[in-house]
VMD Tcl script that draws the C-alpha trace (Angstrom):
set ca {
  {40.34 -32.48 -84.25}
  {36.73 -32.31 -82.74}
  {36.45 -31.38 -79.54}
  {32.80 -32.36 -77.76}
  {31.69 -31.35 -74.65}
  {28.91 -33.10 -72.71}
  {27.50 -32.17 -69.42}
  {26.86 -36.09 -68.96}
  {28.29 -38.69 -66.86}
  {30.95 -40.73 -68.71}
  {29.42 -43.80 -68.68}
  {26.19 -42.43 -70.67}
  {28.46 -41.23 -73.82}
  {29.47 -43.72 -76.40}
  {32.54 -44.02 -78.19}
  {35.76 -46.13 -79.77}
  {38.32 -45.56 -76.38}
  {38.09 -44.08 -72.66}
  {40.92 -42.46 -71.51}
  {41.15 -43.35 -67.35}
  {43.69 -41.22 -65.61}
  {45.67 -42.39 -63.25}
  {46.06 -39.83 -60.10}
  {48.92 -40.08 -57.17}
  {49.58 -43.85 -58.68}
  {46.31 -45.19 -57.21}
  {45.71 -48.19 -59.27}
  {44.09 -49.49 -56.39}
  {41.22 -47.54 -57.31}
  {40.70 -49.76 -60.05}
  {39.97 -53.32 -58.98}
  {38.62 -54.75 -61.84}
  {41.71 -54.09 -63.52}
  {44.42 -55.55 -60.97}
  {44.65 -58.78 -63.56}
  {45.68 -56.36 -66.20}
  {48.27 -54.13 -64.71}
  {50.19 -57.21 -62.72}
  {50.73 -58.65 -66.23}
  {51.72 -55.44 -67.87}
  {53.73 -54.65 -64.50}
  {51.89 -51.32 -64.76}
  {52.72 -49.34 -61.20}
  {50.38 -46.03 -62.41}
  {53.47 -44.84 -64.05}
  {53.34 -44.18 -67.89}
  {50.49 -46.04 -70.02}
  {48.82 -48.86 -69.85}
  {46.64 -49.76 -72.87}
  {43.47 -52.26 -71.95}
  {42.35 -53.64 -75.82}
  {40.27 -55.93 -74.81}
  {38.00 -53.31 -72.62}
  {39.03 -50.51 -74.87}
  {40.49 -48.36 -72.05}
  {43.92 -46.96 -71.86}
  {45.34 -45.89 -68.26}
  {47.27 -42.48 -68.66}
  {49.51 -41.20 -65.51}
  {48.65 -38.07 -64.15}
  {51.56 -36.88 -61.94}
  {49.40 -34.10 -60.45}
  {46.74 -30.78 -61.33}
  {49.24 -28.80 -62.38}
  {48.92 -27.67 -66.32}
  {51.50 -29.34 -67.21}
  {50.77 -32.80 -65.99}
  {47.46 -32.40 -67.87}
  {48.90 -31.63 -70.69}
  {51.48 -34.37 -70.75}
  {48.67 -37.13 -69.44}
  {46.44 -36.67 -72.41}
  {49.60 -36.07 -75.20}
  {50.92 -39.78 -73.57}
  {47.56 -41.40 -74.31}
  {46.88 -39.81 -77.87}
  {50.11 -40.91 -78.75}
  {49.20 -44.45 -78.37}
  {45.85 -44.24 -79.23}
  {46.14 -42.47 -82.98}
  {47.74 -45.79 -84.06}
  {44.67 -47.71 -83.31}
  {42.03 -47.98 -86.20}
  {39.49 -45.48 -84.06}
  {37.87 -42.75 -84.73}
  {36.63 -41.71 -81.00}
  {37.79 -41.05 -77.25}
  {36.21 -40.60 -74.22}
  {37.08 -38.73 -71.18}
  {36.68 -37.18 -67.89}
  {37.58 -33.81 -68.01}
  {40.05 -32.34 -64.99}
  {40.09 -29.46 -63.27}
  {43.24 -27.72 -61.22}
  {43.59 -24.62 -60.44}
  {41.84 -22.46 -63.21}
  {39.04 -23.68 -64.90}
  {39.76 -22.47 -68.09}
  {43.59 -23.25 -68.22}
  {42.82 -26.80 -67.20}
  {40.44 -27.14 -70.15}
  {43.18 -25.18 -72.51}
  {45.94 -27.77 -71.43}
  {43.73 -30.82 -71.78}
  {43.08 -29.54 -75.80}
  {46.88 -28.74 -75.81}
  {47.85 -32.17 -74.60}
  {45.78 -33.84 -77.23}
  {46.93 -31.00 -80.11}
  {50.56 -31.62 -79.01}
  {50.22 -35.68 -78.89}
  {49.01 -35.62 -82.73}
  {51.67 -33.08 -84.28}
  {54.01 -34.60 -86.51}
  {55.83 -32.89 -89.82}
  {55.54 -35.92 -92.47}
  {55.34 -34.05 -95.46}
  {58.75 -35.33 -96.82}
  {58.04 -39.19 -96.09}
  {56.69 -41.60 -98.74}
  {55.00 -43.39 -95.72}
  {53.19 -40.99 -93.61}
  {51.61 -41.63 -90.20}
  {47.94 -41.30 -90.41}
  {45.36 -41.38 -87.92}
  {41.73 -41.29 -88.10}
  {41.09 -40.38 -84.20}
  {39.43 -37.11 -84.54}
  {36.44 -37.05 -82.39}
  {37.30 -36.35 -78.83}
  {34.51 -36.02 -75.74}
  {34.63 -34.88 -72.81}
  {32.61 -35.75 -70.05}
  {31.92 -33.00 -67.06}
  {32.10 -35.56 -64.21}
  {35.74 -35.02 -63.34}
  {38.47 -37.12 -61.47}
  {38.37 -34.79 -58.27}
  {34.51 -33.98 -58.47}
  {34.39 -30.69 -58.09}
  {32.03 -28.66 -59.58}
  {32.90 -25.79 -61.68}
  {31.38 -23.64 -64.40}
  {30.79 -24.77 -68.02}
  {30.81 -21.62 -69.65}
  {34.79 -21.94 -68.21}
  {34.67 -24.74 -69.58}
  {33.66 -23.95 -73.37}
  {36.34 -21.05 -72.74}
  {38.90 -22.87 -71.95}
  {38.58 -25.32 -75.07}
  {38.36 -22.49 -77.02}
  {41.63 -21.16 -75.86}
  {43.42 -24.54 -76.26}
  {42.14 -24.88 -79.59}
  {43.46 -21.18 -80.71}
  {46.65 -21.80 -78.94}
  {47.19 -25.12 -80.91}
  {46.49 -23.51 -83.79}
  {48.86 -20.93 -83.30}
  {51.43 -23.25 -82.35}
  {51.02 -25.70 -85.07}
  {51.47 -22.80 -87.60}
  {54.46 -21.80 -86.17}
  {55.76 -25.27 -86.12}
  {55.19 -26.01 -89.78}
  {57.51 -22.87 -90.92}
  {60.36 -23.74 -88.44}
  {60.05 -27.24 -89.67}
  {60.39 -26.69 -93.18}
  {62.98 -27.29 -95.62}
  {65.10 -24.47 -95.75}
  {65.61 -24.51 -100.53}
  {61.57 -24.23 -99.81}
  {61.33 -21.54 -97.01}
  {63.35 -18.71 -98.31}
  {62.38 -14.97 -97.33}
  {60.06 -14.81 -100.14}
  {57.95 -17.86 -98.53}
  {57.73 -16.36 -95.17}
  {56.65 -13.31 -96.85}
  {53.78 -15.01 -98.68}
  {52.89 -16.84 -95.63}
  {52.67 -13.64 -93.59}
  {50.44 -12.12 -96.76}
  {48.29 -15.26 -96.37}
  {47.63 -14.92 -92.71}
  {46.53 -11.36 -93.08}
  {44.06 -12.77 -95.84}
  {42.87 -15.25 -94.15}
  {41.78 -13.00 -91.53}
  {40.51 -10.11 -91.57}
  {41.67 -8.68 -88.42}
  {45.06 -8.39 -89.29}
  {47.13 -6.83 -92.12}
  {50.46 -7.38 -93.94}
  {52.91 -5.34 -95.25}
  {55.49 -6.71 -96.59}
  {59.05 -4.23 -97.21}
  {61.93 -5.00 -100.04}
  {65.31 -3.69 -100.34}
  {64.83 -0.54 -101.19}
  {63.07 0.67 -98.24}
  {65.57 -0.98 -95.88}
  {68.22 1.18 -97.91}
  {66.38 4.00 -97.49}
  {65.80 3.16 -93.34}
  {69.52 3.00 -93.20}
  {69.00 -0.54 -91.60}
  {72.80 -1.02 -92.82}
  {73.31 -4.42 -90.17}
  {70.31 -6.01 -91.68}
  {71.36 -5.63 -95.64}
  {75.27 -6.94 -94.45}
  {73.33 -9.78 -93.23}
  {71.57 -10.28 -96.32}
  {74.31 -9.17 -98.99}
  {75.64 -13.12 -99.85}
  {72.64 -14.73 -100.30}
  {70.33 -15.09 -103.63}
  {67.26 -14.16 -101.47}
  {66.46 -11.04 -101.40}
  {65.77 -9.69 -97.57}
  {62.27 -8.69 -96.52}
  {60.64 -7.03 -93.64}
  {57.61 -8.13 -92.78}
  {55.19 -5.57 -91.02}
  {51.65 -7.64 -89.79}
  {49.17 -5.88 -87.45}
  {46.07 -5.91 -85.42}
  {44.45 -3.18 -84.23}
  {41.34 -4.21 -82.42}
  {38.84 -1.29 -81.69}
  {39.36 0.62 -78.30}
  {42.87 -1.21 -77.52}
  {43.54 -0.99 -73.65}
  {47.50 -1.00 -75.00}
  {50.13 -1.91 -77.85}
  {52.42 -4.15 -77.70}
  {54.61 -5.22 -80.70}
  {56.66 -8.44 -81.44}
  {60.12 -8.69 -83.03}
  {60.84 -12.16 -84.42}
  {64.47 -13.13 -85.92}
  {63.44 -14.57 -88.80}
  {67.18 -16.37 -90.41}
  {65.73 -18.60 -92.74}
  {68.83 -20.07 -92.51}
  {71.97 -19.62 -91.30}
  {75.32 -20.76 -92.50}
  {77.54 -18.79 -90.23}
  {78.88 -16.22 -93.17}
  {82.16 -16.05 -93.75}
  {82.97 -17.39 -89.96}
  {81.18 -20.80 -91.45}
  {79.66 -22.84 -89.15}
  {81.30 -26.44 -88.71}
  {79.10 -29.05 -90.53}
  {77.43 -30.43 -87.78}
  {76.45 -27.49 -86.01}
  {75.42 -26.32 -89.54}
  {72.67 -28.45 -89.15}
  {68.83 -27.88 -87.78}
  {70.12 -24.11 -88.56}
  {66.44 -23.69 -90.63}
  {65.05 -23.24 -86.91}
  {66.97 -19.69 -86.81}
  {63.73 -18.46 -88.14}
  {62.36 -19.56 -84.77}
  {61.87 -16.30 -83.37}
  {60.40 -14.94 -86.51}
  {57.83 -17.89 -87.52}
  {56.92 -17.13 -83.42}
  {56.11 -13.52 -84.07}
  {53.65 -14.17 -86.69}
  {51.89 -17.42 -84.74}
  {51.34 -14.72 -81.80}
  {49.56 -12.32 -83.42}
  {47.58 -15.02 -85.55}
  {46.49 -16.12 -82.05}
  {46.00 -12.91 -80.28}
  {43.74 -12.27 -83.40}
  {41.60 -15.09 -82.74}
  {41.44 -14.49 -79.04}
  {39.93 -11.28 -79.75}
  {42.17 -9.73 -77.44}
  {41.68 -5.84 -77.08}
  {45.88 -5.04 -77.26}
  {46.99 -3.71 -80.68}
  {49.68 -5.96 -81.68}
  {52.33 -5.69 -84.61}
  {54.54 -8.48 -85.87}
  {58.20 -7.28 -87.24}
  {60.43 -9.73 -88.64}
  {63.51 -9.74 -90.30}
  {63.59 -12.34 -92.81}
  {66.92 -13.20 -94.53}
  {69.61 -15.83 -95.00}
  {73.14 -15.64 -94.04}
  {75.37 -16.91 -95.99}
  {78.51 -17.19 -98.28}
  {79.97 -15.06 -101.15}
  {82.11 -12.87 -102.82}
  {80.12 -10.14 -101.45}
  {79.91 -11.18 -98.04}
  {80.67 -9.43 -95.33}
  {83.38 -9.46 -93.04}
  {84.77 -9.81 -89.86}
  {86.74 -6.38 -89.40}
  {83.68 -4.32 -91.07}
  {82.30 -1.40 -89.38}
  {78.18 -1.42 -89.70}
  {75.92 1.46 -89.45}
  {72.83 0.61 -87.78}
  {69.42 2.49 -88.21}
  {70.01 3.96 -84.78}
  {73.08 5.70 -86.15}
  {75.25 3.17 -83.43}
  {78.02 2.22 -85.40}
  {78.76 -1.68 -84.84}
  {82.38 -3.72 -85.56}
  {81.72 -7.06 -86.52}
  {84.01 -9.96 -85.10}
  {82.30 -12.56 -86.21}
  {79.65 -13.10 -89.22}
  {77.91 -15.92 -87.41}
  {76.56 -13.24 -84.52}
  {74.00 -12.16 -87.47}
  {70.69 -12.49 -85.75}
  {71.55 -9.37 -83.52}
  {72.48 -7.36 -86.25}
  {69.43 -8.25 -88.15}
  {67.15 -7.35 -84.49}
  {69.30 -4.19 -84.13}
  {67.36 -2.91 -87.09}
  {64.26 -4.15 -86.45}
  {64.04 -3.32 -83.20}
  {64.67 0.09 -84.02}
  {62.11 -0.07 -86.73}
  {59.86 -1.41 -83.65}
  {60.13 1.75 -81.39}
  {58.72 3.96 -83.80}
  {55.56 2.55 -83.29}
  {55.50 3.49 -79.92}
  {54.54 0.51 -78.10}
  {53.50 0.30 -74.45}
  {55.48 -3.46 -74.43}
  {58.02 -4.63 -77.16}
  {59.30 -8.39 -76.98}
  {61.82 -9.67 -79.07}
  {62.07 -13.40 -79.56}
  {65.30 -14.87 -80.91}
  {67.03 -18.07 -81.34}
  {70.00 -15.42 -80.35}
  {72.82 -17.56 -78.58}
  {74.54 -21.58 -78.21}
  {75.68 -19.98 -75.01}
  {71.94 -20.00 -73.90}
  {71.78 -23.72 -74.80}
  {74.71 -24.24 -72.64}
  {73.53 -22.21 -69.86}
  {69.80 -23.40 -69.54}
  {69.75 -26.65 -70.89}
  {67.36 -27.32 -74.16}
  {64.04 -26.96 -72.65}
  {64.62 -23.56 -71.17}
  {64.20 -20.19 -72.88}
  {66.21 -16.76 -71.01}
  {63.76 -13.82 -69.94}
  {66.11 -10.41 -70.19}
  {65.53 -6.99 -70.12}
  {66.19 -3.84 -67.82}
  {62.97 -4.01 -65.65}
  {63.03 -6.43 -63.15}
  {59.28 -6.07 -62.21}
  {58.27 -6.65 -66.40}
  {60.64 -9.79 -66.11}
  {58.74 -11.19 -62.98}
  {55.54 -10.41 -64.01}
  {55.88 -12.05 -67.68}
  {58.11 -14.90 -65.78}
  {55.16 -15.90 -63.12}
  {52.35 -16.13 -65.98}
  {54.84 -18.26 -68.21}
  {54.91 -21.05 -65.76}
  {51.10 -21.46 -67.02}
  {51.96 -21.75 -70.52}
  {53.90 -24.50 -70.95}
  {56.87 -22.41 -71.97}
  {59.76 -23.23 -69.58}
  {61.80 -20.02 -68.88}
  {63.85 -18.02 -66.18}
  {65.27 -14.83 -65.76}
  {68.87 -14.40 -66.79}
  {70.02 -10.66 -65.23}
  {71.78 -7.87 -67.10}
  {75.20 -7.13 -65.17}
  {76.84 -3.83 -65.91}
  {80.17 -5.46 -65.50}
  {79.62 -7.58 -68.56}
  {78.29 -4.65 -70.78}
  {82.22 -3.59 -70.72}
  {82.82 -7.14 -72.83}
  {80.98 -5.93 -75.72}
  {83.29 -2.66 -75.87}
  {84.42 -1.83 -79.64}
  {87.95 -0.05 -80.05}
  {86.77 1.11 -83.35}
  {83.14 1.94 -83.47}
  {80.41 2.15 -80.62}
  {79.79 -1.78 -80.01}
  {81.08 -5.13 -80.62}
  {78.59 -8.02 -82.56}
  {80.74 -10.65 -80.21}
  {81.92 -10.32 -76.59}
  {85.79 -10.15 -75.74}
  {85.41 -13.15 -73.50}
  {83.55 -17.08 -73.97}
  {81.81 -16.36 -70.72}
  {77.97 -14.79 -70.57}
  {77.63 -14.97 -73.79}
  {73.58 -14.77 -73.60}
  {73.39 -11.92 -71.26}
  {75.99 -10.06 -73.73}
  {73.91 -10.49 -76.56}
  {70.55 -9.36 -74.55}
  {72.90 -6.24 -73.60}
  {74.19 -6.03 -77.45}
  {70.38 -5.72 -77.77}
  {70.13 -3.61 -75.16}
  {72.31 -0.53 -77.42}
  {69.78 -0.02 -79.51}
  {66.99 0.27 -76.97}
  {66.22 3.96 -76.62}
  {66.23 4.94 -72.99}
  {61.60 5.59 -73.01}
  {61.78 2.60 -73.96}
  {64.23 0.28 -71.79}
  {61.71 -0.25 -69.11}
  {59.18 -1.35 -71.76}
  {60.96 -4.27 -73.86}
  {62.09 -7.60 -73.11}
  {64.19 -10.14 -74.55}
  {63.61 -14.16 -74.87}
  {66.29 -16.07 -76.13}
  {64.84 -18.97 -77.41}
  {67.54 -21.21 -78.54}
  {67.24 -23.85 -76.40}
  {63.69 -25.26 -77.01}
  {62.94 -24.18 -80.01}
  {64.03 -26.59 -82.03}
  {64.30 -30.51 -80.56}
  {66.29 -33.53 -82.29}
  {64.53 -35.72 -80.12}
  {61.04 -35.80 -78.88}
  {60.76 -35.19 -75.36}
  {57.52 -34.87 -72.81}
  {54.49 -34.00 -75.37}
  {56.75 -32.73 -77.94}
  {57.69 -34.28 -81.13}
  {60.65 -34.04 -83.15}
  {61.64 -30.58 -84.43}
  {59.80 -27.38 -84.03}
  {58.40 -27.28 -80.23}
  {56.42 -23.03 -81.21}
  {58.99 -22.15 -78.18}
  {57.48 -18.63 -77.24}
  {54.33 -18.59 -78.41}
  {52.60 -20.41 -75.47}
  {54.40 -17.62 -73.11}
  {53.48 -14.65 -75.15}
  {49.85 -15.27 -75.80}
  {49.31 -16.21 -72.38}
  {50.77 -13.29 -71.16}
  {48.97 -11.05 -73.33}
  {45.60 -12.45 -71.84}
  {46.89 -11.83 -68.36}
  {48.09 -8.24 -69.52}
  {44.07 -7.80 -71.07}
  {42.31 -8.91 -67.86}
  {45.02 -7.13 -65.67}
  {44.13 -3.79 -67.76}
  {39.96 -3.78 -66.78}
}
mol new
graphics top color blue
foreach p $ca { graphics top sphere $p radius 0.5 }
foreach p [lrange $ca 0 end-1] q [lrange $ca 1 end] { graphics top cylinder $p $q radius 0.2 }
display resetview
């Protein structure tokens, strides 16, 4: 997709479409076109598409990011299955200059996304070309270099999005560990900036990252830790990223009914996040040294499984019972997380599709911030709400930390009681945090949104890159907050 900015009015610039938005409802702005919107009962809600004049009408609820976003997604939806190759539009500002211009390229990015690979009939569209005009709907005046920036940004963030989309997406007999290995090696040689390492069994037998191999010990795939970095010169901070990375997820020996069973190739959510992050934070040039750790394995059935009743050993030497085989993805983060800290970051986020009890608790659009310092949580929870990302802060509560007691070793993989089950996992978490660095880390359970069965607002089907919007925007707020 081509984005083109002119400092022109619209009317000067020539092309297939326009795309008129719609503000506060006003179609009374648009006389010309009262003929038109009585017959298609159009009330400024929605779309309204104008062949003959080659204009579609777009709502736009209001200036907040969001509504931009969702305005232009609604109209490139109905546009890319027209036989164009062009669009026109006025460009529009809210708050920020350059997050207005990143969610307008967002909106568009997010309207076109689909994951067709499978289909004998694919969707195609040949609706590449998009301009945008600098007269804008409110006529303010603002400046272009913002402008340019904030394209930029939408076009890195799409990017990052769409890659992590395409892994959480795929077919789980394709994406094993191996392939999110190879895709991790392929990032780091496609760019320069970052590098790969990619660990096998062995080393995680020599870590003593016991909870991760149990994971691992029924399936044919071989378990792999996957190391990526970029270190920037004169970094103002580092801040490291610890993705769950289940490439899929049967339950173990505590299967899984059949239809939750399903969609379970989005456990590697968290993980195919991790790596979209720091291919973004890459591109934005940021000046943060960021790693990428993700445990990459399957869970699944065997002779050699483990078992509910085993006793783990983690890497941290916490010794863990395990209730249940299908609270994996903690015992795979246990590891990695503690794999994490020895870097010595100044911020460590784990992103996991951790918990159903999330799902439950937040509905399927909103991912759980948790950690132990409340001033981290608000600070990454206000720049969120500019992202896209929906999210909100779920508390830790000493009270339930005494649900996750073991009789028989130091902690419990499952909670003594149905209730809180997503704040008991953050605190399960929470164990294996050493105490420098409990005021440093934070937890997003991203179970909810990361993975959608039905389209909703500007997302399609499937993978929505839950967590990457909120982490790449808050490590550009972290950069400018540093200088």
């Amino acid at each position: 997709m081509i984005f083109d900015f002119k400092n022109e009015n619209i009317d000067t610039l020539k092309a297939d479409f326009e795309i008129i938005l719609i503000q506060d409802k006003k179609i009374e702005n648009y006389p010309k076109s009262q003929e038109l919107f009585k017959i298609m009962n159009f009330k400024g809600e929605g779309i309204c598409l104008d062949i003959q004049n080659k204009i579609i009408y777009s709502e736009l609820k209001s200036l907040e990011y969001e509504d931009i976003r969702l305005a232009f997604a609604n109209a490139y939806k109905a546009l890319k299955k027209l036989e164009i190759k062009s669009v026109k539009t006025k460009s529009v500002v809210g708050k920020c200059v350059v997050n207005s211009f990143n969610a307008l390229v967002q909106g568009f990015h997010f309207g076109a996304y689909e994951f067709n690979k499978y289909k004998k009939d694919k969707n195609s569209t040949k609706l590449e070309n998009i301009i945008i005009s600098e007269s804008e709907i409110n006529n303010k005046k603002y400046d272009i270099d913002e402008a340019h920036i904030g394209i930029n940004y939408g076009k890195i963030f799409s990017n990052a999005c769409n890659f992590a989309k395409d892994i959480v997406n795929e077919i789980p007999q394709i994406y094993t560990p191996l392939k999110m290995a190879q895709d991790a090696l392929d990032l780091a040689k496609n760019d320069k900036n970052i590098s790969c390492e990619i660990y096998e069994s062995d080393f995680l037998e020599k870590e003593k990252m016991q909870a991760f191999l149990a994971v691992n010990r029924a399936s044919i795939h071989p378990p792999k830790l996957i190391h990526l970095s970029y270190k920037p010169k004169n970094p103002i901070m580092k801040a490291v990223f610890v993705g769950k990375g289940l490439t899929y997820d049967s339950g173990g020996l505590s299967l899984k009914p059949a239809d939750y069973m399903l969609t379970m190739k989005s456990d590697k959510s968290g993980g195919a996040a991790a790596m979209a992050i720091i291919k973004g934070a890459s591109e934005l040039n940021l000046d943060i040294e960021i790693h990428s750790i993700i445990g990459a394995t399957e869970n699944m059935i065997g002779g050699n499984a483990y078992k509910p009743d085993d006793v783990l050993i983690s890497r941290e030497g916490i010794s863990i019972e395990v209730r249940n085989t299908d609270a994996e993805g903690r015992l795979v983060l246990a590891d990695c997380l503690s794999y994490a800290q020895d870097l010595k970051p100044d911020l460590i986020i784990d992103l996991a599709t951790l918990t159903g009890a999330c799902v439950v608790g937040l509905g399927e659009y909103t991912s759980a911030i948790m950690g132990n310092n409340e001033e981290l949580q608000n600070d990454f929870y206000h720049t969120s709400k500019k992202s896209g990302d929906l999210t909100t802060i779920l508390h830790f509560n000493p009270y339930l930390k005494e649900l996750i007691k073991s009789n028989i070793a130091d902690v419990s993989n499952t909670s003594s009681s149905r209730y809180g089950g997503a704040i008991t996992a953050g605190l399960f978490l929470n164990s294996f945090i050493k105490d420098e660095y409990k005021d440093k880390w934070l937890h997003l359970d991203i179970a909810g949104p990361a993975y959608l069965e039905k389209s909703w607002a500007y997302h399609s089907f499937g993978a929505s890159s839950a967590g990457v919007r909120m982490c790449l925007t808050y490590l550009i707020h972290l950069s400018r907050k540093q200088k």
